[in-house]
VOLUM-811739 format. One line per field, with one value per residue (C-alpha): residue number from 1; residue in three letters; x negated, y, z negated; chain. Coordinates in Angstrom, 1 decimal. Example, Ala and Ser with C-alpha at 12.3 -4.5 7.8 and 13.67 -1.06 7.14 Angstrom:
<ropas>
nr: [1_2]
rest: [ALA_SER]
xx: [-12.3_-13.7]
yy: [-4.5_-1.1]
zz: [-7.8_-7.1]
kette: [A_A]
</ropas>
This chain:
<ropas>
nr: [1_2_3_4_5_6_7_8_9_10_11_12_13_14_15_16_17_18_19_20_21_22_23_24_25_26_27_28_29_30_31_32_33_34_35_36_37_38_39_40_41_42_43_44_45_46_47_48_49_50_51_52_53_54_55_56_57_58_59_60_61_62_63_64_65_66_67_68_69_70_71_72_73_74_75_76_77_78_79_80_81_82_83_84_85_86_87_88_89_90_91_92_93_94_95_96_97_98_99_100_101_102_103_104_105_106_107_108_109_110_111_112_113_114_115_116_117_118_119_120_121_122_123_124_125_126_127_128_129_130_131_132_133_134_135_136_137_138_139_140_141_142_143_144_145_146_147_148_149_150_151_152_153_154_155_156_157_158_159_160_161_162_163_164_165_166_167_168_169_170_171_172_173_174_175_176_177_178_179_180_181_182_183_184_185_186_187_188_189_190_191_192_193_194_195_196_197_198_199_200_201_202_203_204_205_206_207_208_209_210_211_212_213_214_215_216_217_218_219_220_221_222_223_224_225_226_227_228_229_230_231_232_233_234_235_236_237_238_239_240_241_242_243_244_245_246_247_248_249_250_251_252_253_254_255_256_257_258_259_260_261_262_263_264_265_266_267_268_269_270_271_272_273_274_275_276_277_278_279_280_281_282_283_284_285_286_287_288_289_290_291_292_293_294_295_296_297_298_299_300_301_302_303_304_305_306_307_308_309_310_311_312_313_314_315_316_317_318_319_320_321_322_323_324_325_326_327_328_329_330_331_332_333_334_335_336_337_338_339_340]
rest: [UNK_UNK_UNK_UNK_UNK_UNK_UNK_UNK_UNK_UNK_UNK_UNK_UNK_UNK_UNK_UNK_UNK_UNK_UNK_UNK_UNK_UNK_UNK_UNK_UNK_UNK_UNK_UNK_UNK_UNK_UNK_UNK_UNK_UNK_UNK_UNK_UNK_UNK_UNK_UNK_UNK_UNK_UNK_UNK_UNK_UNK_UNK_UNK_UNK_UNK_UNK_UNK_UNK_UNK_UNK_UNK_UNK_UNK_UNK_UNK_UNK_UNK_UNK_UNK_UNK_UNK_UNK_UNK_UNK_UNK_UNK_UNK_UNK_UNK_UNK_UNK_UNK_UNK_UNK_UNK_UNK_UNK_UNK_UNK_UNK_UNK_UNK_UNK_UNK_UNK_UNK_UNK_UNK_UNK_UNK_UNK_UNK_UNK_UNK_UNK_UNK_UNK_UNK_UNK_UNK_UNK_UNK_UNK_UNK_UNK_UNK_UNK_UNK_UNK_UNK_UNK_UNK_UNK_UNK_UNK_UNK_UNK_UNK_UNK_UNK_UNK_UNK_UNK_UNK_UNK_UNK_UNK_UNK_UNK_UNK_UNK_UNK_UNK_UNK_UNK_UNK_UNK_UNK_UNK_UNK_UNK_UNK_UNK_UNK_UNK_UNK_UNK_UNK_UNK_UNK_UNK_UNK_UNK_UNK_UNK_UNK_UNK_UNK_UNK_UNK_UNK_UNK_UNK_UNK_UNK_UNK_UNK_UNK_UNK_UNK_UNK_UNK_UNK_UNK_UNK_UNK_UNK_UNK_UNK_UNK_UNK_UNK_UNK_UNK_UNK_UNK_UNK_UNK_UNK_UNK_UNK_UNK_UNK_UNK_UNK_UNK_UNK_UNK_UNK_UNK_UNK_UNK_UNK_UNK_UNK_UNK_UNK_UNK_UNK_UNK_UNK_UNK_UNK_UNK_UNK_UNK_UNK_UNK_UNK_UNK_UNK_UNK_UNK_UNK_UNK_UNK_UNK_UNK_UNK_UNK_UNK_UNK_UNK_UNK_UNK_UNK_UNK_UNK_UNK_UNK_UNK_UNK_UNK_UNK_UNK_UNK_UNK_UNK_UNK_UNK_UNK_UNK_UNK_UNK_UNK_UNK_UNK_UNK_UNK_UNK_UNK_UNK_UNK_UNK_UNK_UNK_UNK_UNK_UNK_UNK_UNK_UNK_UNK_UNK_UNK_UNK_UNK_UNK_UNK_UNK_UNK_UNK_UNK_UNK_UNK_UNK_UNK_UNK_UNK_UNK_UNK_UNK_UNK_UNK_UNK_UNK_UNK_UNK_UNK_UNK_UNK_UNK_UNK_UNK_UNK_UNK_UNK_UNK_UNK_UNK_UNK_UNK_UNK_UNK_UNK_UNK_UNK_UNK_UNK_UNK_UNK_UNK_UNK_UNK_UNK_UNK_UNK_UNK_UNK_UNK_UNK_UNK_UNK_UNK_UNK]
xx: [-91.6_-90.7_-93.5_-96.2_-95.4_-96.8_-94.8_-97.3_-95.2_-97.0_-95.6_-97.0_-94.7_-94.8_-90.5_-90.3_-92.4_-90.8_-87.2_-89.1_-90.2_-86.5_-85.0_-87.3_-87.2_-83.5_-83.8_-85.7_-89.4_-91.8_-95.0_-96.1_-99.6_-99.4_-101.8_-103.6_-102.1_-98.9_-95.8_-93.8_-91.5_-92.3_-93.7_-97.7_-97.7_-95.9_-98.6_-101.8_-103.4_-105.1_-108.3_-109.6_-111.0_-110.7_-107.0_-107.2_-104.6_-102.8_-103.8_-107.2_-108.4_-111.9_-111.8_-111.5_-112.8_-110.8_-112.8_-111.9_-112.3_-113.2_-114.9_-115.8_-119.3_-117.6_-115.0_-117.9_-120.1_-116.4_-115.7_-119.3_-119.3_-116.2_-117.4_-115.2_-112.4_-112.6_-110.3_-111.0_-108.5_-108.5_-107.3_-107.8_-108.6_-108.6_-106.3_-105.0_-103.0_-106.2_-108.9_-106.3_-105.8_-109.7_-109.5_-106.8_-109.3_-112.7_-110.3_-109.2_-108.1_-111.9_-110.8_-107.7_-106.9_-105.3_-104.2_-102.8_-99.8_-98.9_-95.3_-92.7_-92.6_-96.3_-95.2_-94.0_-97.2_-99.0_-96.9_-96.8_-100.2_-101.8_-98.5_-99.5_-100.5_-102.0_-101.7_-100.1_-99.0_-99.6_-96.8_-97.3_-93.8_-92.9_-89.3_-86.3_-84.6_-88.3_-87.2_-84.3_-86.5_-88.7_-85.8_-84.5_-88.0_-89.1_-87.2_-85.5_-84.8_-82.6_-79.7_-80.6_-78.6_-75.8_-72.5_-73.1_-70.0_-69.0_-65.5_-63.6_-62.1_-58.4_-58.3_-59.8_-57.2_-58.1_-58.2_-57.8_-60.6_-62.0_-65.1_-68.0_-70.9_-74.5_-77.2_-80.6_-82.9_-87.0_-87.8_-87.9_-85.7_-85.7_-83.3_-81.7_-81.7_-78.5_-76.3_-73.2_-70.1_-66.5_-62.7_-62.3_-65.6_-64.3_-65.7_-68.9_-69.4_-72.9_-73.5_-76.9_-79.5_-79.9_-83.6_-82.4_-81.3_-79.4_-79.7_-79.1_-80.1_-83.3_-83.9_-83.6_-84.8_-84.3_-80.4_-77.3_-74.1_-72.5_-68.9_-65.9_-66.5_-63.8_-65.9_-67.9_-71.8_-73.6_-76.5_-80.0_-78.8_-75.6_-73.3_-71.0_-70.3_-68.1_-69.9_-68.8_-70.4_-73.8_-76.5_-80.4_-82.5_-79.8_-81.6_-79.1_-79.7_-81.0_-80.6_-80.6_-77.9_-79.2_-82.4_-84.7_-83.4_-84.7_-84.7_-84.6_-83.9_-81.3_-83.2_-80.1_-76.6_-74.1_-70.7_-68.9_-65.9_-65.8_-63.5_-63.2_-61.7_-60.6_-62.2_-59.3_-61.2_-59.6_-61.6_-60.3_-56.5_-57.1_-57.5_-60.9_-61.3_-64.3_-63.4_-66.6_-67.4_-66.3_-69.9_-72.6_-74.9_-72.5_-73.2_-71.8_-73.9_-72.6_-73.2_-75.4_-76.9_-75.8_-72.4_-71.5_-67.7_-67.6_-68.0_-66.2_-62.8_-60.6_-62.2_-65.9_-66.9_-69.6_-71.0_-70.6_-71.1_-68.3_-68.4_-66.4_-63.3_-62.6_-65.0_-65.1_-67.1_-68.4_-69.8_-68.0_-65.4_-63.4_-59.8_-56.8_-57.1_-55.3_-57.2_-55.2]
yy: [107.0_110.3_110.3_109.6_113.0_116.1_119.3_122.1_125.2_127.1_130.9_134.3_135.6_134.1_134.2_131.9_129.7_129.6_128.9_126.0_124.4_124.8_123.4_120.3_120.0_120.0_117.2_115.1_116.0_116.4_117.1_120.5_122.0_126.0_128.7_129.6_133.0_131.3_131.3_129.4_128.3_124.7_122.2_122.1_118.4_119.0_121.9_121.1_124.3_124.8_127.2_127.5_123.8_122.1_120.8_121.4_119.9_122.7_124.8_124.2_120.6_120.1_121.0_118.1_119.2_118.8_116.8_117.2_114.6_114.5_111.4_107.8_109.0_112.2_109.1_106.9_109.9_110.8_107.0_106.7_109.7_108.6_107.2_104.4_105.6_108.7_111.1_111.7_114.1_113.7_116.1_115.3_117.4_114.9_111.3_110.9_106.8_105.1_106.2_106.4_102.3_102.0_104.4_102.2_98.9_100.6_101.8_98.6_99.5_101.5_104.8_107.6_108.4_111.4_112.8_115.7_115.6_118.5_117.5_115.7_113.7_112.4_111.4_107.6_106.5_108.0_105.7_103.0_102.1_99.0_98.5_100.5_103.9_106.7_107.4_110.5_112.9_116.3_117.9_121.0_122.4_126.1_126.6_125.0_123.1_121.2_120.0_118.4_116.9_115.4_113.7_112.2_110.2_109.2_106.4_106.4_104.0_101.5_100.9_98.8_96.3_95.0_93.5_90.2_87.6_84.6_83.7_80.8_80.8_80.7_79.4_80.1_80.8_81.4_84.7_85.0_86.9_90.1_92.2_90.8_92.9_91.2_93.3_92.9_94.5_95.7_93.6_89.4_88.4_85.5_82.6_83.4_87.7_89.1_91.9_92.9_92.9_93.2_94.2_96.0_98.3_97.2_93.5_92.7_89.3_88.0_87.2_85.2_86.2_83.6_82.9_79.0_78.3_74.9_71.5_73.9_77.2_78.9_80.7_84.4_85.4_89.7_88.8_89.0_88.1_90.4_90.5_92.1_95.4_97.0_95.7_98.0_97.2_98.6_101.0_101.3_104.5_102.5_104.0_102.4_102.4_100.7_98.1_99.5_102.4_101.5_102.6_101.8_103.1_103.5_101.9_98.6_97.2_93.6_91.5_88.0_87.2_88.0_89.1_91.7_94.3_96.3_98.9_97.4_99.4_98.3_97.9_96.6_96.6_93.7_94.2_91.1_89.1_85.7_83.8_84.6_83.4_85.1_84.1_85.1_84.9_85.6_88.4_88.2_88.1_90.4_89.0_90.3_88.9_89.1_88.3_86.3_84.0_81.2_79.6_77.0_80.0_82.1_81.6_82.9_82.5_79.9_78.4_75.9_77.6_78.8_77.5_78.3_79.5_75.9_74.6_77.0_75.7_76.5_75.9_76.8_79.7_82.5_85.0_88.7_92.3_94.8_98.0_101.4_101.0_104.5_106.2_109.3_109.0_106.2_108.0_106.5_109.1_109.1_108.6_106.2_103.8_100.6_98.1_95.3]
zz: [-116.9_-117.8_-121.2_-118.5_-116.4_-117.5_-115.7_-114.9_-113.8_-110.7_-110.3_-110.8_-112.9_-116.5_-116.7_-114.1_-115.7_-118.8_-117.1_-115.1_-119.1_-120.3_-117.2_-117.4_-121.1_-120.7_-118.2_-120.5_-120.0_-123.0_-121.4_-120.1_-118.5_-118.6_-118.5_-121.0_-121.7_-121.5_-124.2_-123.5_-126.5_-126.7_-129.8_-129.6_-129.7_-126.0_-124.4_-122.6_-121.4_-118.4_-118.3_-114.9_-113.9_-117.4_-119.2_-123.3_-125.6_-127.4_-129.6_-129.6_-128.3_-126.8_-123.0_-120.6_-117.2_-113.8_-111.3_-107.6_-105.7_-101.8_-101.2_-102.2_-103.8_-105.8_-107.4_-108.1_-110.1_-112.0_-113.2_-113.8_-116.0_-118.1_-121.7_-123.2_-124.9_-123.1_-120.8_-116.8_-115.1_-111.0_-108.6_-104.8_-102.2_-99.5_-99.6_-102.8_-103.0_-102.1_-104.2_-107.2_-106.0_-106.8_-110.0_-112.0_-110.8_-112.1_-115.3_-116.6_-120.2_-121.2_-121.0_-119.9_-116.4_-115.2_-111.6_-110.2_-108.3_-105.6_-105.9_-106.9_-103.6_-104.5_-108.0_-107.8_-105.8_-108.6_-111.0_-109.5_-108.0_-108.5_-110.2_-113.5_-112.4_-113.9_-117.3_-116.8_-114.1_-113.8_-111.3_-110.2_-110.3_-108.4_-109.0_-111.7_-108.1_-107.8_-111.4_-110.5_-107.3_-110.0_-112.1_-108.9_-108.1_-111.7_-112.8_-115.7_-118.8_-118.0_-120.3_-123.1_-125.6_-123.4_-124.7_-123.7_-123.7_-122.8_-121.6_-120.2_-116.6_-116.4_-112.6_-109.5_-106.3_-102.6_-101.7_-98.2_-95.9_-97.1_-96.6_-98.8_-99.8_-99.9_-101.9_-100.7_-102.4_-102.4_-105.1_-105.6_-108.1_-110.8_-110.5_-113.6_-112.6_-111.0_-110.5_-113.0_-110.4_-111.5_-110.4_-113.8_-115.1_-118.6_-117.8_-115.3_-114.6_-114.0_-110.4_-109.9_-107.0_-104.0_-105.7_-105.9_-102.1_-101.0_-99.0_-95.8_-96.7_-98.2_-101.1_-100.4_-103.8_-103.1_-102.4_-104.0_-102.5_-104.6_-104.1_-102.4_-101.1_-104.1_-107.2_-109.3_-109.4_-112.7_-111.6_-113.3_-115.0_-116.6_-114.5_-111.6_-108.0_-105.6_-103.8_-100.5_-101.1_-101.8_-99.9_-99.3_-101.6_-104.9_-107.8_-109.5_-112.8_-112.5_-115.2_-117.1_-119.4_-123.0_-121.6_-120.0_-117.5_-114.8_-112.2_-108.7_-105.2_-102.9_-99.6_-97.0_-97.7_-95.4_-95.3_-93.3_-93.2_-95.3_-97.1_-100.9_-104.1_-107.2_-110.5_-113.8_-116.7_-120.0_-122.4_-126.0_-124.3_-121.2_-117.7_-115.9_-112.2_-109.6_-106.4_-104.7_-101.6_-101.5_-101.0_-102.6_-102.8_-104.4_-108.4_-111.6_-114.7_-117.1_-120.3_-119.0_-116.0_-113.0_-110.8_-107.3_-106.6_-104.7_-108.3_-110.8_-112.7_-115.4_-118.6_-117.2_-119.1_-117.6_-118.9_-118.6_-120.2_-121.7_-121.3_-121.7_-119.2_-118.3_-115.7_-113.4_-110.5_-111.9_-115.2_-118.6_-120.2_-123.3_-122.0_-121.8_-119.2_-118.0_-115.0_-113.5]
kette: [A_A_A_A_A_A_A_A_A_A_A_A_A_A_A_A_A_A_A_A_A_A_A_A_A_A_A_A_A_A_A_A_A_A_A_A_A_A_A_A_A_A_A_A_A_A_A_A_A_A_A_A_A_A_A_A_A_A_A_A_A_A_A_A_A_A_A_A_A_A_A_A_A_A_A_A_A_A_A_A_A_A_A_A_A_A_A_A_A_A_A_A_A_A_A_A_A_A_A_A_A_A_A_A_A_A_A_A_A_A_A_A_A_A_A_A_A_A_A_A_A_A_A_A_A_A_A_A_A_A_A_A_A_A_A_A_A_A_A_A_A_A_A_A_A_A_A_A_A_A_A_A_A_A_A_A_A_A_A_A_A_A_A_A_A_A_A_A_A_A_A_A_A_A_A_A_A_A_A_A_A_A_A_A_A_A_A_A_A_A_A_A_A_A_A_A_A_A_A_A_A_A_A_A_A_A_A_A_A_A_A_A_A_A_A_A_A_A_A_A_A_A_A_A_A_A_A_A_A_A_A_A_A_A_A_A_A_A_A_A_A_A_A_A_A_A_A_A_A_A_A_A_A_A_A_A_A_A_A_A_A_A_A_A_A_A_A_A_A_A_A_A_A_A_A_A_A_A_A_A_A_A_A_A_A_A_A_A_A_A_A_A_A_A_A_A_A_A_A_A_A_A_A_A_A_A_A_A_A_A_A_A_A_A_A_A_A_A_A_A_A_A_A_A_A_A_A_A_A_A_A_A_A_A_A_A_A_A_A_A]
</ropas>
């Protein structure tokens, strides 16, 4: 996401403006839109300049003009004026999700659409309507906090290349009552999607989404009845967090075992008494455990597909990912670290 935002620093004072570039450079942004008497110490291939009502590509790029739009007959003579293969840049003056909505339909794939965004609070509408978005976003941006605003609502890369294994269960034992978390989330997951939940961050166990229901229940396909409220749950940024201290609206990493990944927002967090069971697993000679409902609707991925904690045995293997054990505050750090 952060390729398809375009920072464009708003102050009088051309300092300020220059510490607003290096504080979002520094946070990962590549894409600037300064004034045109600007220096501001960053690559060409990175500057856009803005002179009066049109945007030019630095250093000297053919002016693209900025067309404000008020109405549904302003949006209609802008799109009709677009060529294919061409650039439109949009700035509204009036509502701003709604005519973008019928922008991205008219756009299909003939030409490149552009918006202007008054802040970073009107960014992920921007993104994400009609579920592709504009192009790119220009944010105007008035001081270096408003940067960090801007990291926080444009969703970053989820991890990538996960160290996928497979290992056999050594037993599974009653666990008495404990407090259970169940992860509902703003999105719908896939059957074979789930949430990475474990005792020890060193090993996260695959724990399937409700998206396949049973004879007495229905699916619930945003849901995952994660675990006990102590386990670590991997987070879209590859960090973790306790279960119990999840809240609405932290992003998770949903996955599928040897497959694609993805952001997805926790929308409703349940914490309630149930019985639960400990799964040992053995990982090249260390034990890893997940402690789980014991439930039909409760499933670890397998070999084979998915198996409910009613099911699981010694000798059923499942499928999990390793990563680096020692963490502080839930961020991975180099140091010597024992989990039991």
């Amino acid at each position: 996401m952060l390729e398809r935002v375009a920072v464009a620093p708003e102050a009088s004072d051309e300092a300020v403006g220059r510490a607003i570039v290096a504080r979002a450079r520094a946070r990962g942004f590549r894409r600037f839109v300064v004034p045109l008497t600007w220096d501001v110490g960053v690559p060409a291939e990175e500057l856009w300049t803005r002179e009066g009502e049109t945007l030019r590509k630095a250093p000297d790029g053919s002016p693209v003009p900025i067309r404000h739009i008020a109405d549904v007959a302003g949006l209609e003579r802008a799109l009709d004026a677009t060529p294919d293969g061409g650039l439109i840049v949009l700035e509204w003056t009036a509502d701003r999700v709604i005519p973008l909505e019928s922008a991205v339909a008219r756009r299909g794939r003939r030409f490149e659409l552009w918006t202007f965004a008054r802040s970073a609070a009107e960014v992920p509408a921007a993104l994400g309507a009609l579920e592709h978005g504009a192009d790119r976003i220009v944010v105007t941006i008035r001081t270096t906090a408003e940067v960090d605003e801007l990291e926080r609502v444009v969703e970053q890369p989820v991890p990538s290349g996960l160290a996928w294994r497979t290992v056999p269960v050594t037993g599974v034992l009653p666990a008495g009552n404990g407090d259970r978390v169940i992860v509902d989330t703003t999105s719908l997951l896939r059957p074979e999607e789930g949430l990475l939940v474990g005792s020890a961050a060193a090993f996260l166990f695959h724990v399937a989404s409700e998206a396949v229901g049973s004879a007495f229940s229905r699916p619930r396909p945003f849901r995952v009845n994660a675990g006990a409220a102590h386990s670590y749950v991997l987070l879209a940024d590859g960090s973790t967090r306790y279960l119990a201290e999840l809240e609405a609206n932290d992003r998770l990493l949903a996955v599928a075992p040897d497959g694609p990944a993805r952001s997805v927002r926790v929308g409703r967090i349940k914490v309630e008494r149930r019985p639960l069971v400990v799964v040992h697993a053995d990982d090249d000679g260390r034990s890893r455990t997940v402690f789980l409902q014991e439930a039909e609707t409760v499933r670890l991925s397998g070999e084979d597909g998915r198996l409910s904690t009613t099911e699981i045995a010694a000798g059923t293997r499942v499928r999990g990912v390793r990563l680096p054990a020692a963490r502080h505050l839930g961020t991975a750090v180099e140091e010597t670290i024992e989990e039991r």
